[in-house]
Wavefront OBJ file of the C-alpha trace (Angstrom):
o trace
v -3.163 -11.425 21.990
v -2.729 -14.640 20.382
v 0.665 -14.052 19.414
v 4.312 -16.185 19.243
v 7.721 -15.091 17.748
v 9.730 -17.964 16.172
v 13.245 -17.758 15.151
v 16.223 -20.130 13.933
v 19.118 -21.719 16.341
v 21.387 -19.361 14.894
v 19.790 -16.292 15.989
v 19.006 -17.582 19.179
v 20.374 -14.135 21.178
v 18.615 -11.354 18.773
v 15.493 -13.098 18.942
v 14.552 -13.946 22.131
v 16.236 -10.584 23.231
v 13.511 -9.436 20.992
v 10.706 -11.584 22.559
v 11.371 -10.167 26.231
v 11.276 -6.592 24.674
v 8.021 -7.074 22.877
v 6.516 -9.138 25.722
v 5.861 -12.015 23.789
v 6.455 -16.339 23.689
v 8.771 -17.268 21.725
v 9.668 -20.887 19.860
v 12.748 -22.348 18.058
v 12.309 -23.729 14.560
v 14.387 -27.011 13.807
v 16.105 -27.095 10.883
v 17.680 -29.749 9.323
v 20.048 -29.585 5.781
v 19.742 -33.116 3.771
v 23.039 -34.263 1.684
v 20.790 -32.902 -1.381
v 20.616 -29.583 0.286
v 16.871 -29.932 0.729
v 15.915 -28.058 3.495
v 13.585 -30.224 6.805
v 11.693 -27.464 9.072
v 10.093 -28.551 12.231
v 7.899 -26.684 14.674
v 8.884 -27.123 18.266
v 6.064 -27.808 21.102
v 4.027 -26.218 21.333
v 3.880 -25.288 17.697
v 3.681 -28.386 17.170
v 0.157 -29.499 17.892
v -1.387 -26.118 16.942
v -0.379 -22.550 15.687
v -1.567 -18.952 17.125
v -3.497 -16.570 14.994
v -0.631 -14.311 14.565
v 3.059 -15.401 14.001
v 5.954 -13.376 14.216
v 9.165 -14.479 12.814
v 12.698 -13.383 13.253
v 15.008 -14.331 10.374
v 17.474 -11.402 9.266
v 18.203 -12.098 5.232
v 22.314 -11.786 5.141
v 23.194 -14.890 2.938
v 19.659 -14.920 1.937
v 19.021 -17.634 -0.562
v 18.272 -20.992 1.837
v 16.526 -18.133 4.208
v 14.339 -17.383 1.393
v 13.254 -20.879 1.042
v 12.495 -20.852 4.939
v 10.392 -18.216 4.743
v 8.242 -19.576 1.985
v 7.923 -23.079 3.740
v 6.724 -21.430 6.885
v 4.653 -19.115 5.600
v 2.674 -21.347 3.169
v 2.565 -24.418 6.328
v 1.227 -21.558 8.928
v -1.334 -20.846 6.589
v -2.698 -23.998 6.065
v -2.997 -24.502 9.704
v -5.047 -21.177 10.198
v -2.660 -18.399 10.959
v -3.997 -15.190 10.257
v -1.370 -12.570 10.513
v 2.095 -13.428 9.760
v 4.973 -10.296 10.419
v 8.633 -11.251 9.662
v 11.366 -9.126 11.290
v 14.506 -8.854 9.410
v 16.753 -6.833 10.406
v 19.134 -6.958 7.515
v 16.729 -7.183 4.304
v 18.656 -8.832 1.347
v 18.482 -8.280 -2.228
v 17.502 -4.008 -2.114
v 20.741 -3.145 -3.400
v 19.881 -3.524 -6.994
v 17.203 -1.421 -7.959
v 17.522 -0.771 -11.913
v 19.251 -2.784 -14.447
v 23.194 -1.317 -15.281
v 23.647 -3.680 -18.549
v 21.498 -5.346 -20.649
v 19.617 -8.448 -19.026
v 20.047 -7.921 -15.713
v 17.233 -9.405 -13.786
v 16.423 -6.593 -11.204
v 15.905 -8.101 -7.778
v 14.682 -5.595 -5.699
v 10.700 -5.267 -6.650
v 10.824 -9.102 -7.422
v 12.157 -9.615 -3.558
v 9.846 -7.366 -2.632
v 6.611 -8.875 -4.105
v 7.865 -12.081 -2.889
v 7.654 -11.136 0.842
v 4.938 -8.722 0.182
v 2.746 -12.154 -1.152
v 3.764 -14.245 1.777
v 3.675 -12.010 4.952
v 1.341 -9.220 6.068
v 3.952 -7.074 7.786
v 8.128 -6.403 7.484
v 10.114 -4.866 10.077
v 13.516 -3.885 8.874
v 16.245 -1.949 9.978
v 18.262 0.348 7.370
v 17.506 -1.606 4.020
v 19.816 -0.248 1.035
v 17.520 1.804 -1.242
v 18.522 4.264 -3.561
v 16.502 5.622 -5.807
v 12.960 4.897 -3.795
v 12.272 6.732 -0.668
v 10.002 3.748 1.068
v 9.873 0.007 1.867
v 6.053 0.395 0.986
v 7.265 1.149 -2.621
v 8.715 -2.170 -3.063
v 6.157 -3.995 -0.808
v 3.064 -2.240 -1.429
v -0.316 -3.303 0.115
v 1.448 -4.352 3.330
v 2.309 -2.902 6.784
v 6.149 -2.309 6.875
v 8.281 -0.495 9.244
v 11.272 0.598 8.546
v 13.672 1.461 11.215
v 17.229 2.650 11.713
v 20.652 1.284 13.620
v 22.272 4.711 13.454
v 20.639 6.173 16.955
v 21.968 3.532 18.812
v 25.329 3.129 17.172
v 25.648 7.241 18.145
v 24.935 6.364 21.532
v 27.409 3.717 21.435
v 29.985 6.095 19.760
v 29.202 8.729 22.695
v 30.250 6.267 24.910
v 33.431 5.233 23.507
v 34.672 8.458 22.069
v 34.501 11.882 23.549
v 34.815 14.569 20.442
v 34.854 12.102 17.297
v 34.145 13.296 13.502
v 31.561 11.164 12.264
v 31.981 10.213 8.282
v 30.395 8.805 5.827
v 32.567 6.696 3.403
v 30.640 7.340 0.388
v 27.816 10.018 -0.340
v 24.858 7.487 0.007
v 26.004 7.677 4.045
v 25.385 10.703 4.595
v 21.998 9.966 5.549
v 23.138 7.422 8.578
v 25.912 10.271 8.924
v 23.594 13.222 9.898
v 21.343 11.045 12.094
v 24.077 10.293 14.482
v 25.066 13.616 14.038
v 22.108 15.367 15.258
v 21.776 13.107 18.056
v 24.774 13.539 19.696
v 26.058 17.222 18.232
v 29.279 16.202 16.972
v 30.757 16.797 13.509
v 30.631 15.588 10.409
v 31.260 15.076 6.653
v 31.176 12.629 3.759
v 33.369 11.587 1.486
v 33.264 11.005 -1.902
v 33.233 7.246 -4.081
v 34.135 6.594 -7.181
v 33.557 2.783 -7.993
v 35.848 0.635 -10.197
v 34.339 -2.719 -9.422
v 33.341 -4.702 -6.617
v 36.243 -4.127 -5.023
v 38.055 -1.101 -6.452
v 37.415 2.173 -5.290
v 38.731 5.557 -5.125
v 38.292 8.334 -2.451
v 38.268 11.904 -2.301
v 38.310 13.023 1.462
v 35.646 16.394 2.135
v 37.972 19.510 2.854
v 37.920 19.243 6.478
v 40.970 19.541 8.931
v 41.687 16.064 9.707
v 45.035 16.270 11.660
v 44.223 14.757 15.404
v 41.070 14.001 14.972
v 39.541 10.956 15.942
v 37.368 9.716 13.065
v 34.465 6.918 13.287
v 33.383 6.016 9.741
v 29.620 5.013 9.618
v 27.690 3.144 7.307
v 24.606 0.653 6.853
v 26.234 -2.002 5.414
v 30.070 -3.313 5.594
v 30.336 -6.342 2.504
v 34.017 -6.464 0.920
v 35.291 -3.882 3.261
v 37.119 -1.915 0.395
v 35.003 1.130 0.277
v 35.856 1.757 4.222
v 39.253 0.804 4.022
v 40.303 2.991 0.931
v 38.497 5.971 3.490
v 40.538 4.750 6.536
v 43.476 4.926 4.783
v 43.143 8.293 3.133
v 41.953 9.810 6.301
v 45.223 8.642 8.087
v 47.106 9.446 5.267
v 45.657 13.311 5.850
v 46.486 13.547 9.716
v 43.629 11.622 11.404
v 44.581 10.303 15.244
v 42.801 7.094 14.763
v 39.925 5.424 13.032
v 36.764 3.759 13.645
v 34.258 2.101 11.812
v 30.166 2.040 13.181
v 27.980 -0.171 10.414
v 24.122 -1.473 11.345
v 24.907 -4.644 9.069
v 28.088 -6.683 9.563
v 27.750 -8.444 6.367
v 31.488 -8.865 6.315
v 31.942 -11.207 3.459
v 35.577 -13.202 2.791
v 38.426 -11.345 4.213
v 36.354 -8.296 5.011
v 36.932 -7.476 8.062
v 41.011 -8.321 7.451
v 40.804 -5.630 5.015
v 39.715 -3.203 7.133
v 41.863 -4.096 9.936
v 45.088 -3.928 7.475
v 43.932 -0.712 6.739
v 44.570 0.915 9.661
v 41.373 0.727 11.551
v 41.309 0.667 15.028
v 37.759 -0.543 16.608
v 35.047 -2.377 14.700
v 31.691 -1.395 16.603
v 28.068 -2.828 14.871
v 24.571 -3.927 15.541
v 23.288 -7.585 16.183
v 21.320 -7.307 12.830
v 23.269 -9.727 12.081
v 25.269 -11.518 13.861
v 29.300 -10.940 13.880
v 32.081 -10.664 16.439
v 31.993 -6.814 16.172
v 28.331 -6.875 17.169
v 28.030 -4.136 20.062
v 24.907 -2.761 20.180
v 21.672 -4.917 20.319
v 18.442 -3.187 18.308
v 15.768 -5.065 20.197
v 14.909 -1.813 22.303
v 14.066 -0.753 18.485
v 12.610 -3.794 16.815
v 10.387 -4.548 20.143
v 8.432 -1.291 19.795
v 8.151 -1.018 16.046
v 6.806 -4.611 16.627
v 4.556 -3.411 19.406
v 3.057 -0.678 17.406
v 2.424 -3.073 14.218
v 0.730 -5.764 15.970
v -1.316 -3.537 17.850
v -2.779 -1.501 14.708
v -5.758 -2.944 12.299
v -4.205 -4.225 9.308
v -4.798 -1.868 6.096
v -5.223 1.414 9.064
v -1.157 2.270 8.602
v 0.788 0.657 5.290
v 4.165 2.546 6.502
v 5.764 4.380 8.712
v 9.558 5.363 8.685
v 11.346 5.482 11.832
l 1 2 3 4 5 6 7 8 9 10 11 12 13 14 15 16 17 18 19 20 21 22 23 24 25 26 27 28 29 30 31 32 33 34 35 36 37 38 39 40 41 42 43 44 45 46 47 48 49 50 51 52 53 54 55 56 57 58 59 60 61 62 63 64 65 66 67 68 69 70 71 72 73 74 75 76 77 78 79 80 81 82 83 84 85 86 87 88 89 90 91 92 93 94 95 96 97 98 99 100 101 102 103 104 105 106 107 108 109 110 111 112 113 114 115 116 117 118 119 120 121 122 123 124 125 126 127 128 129 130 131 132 133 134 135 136 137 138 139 140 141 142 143 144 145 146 147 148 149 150 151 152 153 154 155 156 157 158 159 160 161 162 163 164 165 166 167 168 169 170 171 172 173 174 175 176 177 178 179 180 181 182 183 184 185 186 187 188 189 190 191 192 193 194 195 196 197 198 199 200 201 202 203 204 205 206 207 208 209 210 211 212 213 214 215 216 217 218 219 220 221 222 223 224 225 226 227 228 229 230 231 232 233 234 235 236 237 238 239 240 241 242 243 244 245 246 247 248 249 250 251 252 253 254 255 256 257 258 259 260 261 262 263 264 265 266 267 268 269 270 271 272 273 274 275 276 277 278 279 280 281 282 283 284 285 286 287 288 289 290 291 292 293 294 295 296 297 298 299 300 301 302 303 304 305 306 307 308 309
């Protein structure tokens, strides 16, 4: 197939990790910031001379707004020079969080994201995007292929590994989902806690009645930002007899002190995918992305819209 990934310096080891797993060629893409903050891109040989029919491009969305940029100056410049079929892979997706409007004016970003992508590309790969009150990708990016995929199989392998009779818990009830996958792969317990949000970073937690004392506890979530939410659980669950805990995220978003936070709090290891990329990074999700990306760019476009993984 007439087919090349291209990816960004900074996600050099994702990528190409990708590239071997789907089989495929793979090219950098220069980038170069101007002192107006005017973005440069330039193709690498041999992109440079002429484009394939189908281009896949890696570029996970954590600080997303220059990224956003990129991927509407690629996408438009592949087109003109004949590309046919253009799939992004982003593992972390940016911008699903907010999905309704809490006060008056908010400008929602979700669907607006969403048609954005949906107009440029003609497949998304993600892994674990925060929606709440939709069920699909395809619901915000309707008309396109997407696949949406998820870090918490391979973060309960990792936990396996490390841990031989943990209690897996969710932080907050919208875990609970990540919570039971890992829990049904590997057999071990579980629960979720309970949230109640004061602001960004305020929040209080009510721990599930469960018998903490000696356990060993790995929190899991998809997404670690400020840290608070984990750390508030972390430190209730020690305060109610747990041995030691953990945290497991797919997306080591991290932002400011983050990870400080947690680590004040008590926590012990850090464990998370290479969705994006962080320190803590310990499990790589090309295995994932490389047949999800196998599957899409082997089906007729318009035969499969979606399919959840």
């Amino acid at each position: 197939m007439d087919t090349r990934l291209v990816y960004f310096e900074d996600e050099a080891v994702p990528a190409r990790r990708l590239a071997e797993a789907a089989g495929l060629d793979a090219s950098v893409i220069k980038r170069h910031d101007f002192p107006d903050q005017e973005l440069l891109l330039t193709l690498a040989s041999p992109l440079d001379d002429a484009l394939p029919r189908t281009l896949v491009l890696y570029r996970s969305l954590d600080r997303p707004n220059d990224k956003l940029v990129e991927l509407l100056l690629l996408a438009r410049h592949a087109r003109r020079l004949g590309v046919t079929r253009l799939v992004l892979v982003a593992p972390y997706l940016a911008y699903m969080r907010q999905d309704i409007a809490f006060h008056a004016g908010e400008i929602v970003s979700q669907p607006l994201i969403g048609a954005f992508l949906g107009e440029l590309y003609d497949a998304v790969i993600t892994v674990d995007p925060h929606l709440h009150r939709i069920s699909r990708l395809e619901e915000v990016m309707p008309g396109i292929q997407t696949r949406t995929l998820s870090g918490a199989p391979r973060l309960a392998a990792l936990i396996k590994e490390k841990r031989r009779n943990p209690l897996l818990m969710g932080p907050d009830d919208e875990s609970i989902q990540w919570v039971e996958v890992a829990a049904a792969t590997t057999g071990f317990d579980h629960g979720v806690c309970h949230k109640v949000r004061h602001g960004d970073t305020r929040v209080d937690i009510a721990l599930p009645d469960i018998d903490l004392r000696g356990r060993e506890v790995v929190l899991m979530d998809d997404i670690a930002s400020s840290g608070h939410t984990l750390a508030r659980a972390a430190e209730a669950l020690l305060a109610a007899g747990a041995d030691s805990v953990d945290v497991a995220v797919t997306h080591a978003l991290f932002a400011g002190d983050a990870l400080e936070v947690i680590r004040r709090a008590g926590v012990n290891e850090v464990w998370s995918t290479d969705s994006i990329a962080h320190p803590s990074n310990a499990v790589a999700m090309a295995p994932t992305l490389g047949k999800a990306l196998g599957e899409v760019l082997g089906e007729v476009p318009g035969e499969m819209k979606s399919e959840a993984q």
